[in-house]
C-alpha positions, 0 to 999 in steps of 0.5 A, a space after each residue: 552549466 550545460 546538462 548533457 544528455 548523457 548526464 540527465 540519463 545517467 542521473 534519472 538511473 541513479 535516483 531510480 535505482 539509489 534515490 532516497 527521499 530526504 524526510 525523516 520517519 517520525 513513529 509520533 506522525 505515522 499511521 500504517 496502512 494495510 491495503 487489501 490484505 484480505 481473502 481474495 487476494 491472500 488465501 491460496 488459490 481461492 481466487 484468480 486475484 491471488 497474489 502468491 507474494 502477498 501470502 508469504 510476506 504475511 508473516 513480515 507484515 504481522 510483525 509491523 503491524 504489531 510493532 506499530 501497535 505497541 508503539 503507539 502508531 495507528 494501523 488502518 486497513 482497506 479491503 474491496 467488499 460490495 458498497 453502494 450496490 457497486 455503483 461507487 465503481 469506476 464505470 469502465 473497471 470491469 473492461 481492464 484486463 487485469 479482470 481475467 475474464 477468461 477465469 471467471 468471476 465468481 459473484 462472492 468475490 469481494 463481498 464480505 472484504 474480508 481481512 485475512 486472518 492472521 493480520 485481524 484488525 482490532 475491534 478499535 482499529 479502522 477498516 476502510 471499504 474502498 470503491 478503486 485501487 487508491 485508498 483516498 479515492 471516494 473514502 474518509 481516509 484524508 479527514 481520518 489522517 488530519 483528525 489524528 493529526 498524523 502526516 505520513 502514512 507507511 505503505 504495506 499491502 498488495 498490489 505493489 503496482 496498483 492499489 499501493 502505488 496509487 495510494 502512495 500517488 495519492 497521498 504524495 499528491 495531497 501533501 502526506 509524507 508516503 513511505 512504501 515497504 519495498 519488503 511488506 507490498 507485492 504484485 505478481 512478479 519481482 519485476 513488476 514489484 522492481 519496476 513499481 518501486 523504482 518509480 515510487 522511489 523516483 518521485 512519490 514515496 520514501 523506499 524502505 525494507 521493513 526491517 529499516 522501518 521497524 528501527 526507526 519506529 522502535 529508535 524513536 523517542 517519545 
């Protein structure tokens, strides 16, 4: 059989656009992963890195959070805060633009790391204090997953397009199954958030609304 051109293109489109990974969603393997939700980029206006979508899916992002609790899935959170002095940083970060340099830093930004309010976490329940965009860079995030023997992680958070993504890269990378809640993480823009989530789709991550994940946690079977 010959592959055209045509049809490679058209196929790539599709899988893009429609592609499903093939992997069930099994609430007896998941753990759940809040990344970033806190105060810098959540609260309205309090810092240039506010992320308006993040705000309003907090109340969608609370519900899974509780779901998951009560059936039984582990919620883990990642937050910026001041670790190690900030010598833990990748050393040319404060160079990318997505710093705005022209607004202003303001030095108690991403100190404290702290989790918006409504999305607490539990006094039981893991806060990871991460150093770059990926939850597994330079953090016990893998050796937790193994020792709760648990082998997917759902996605939820923002930024679609950086700290989620990355994530979900890097837990594709080291063998997890990743599925990313296409309603439950944000970035600026629904076309950034579309032309993310289409690459995630294509080749990292199982895609799923958060309604669709809530029925198969809640369908599953002890």
């Amino acid at each position: 059989m010959k592959y055209s051109e045509q049809l490679i293109v058209e196929r790539a489109i599709a899988e893009y656009t429609n592609g499903a990974a093939t992997f069930p969603l099994d609430k007896n393997e998941c753990v759940l992963l809040v990344i970033d939700m806190q105060d810098e980029f959540v609260k309205p206006g309090w810092t240039s890195s506010w992320i308006p979508e993040a705000t309003r899916q907090v109340p969608k992002i609370k519900k899974v959070i509780e779901v998951c609790r009560e059936h039984g899935v582990p919620v883990i959170y990642t937050v910026f805060s001041k670790t190690h002095a900030y010598l833990d940083r990748p050393k040319y970060g404060h160079l990318m633009p997505n710093r705005f340099p022209d607004l202003g830093l303001d030095e108690s930004w991403f100190v404290e790391g702290e989790v918006w309010k409504d999305l607490s976490p539990k006094e039981n329940e893991v806060v990871i204090r991460k150093c770059s965009y990926g939850a597994f860079y330079d953090t016990p995030l893998e050796t937790i997953l193994k020792n709760l023997e648990r082998n997917t992680v759902i996605i939820s958070g923002t930024l679609t397009n950086c700290c989620c993504g990355t994530t979900a890269r890097q837990g594709y990378e080291r063998g997890f199954k990743v599925i990313v809640g296409s309603d439950i993480t944000s970035t600026y823009t629904q076309e950034m958030q579309d032309a993310e989530l289409s690459t995630l789709r294509f080749a990292f991550a199982r895609v799923m609304t958060s309604e669709e994940i809530l029925h198969e946690i809640t369908r599953c079977v002890e």
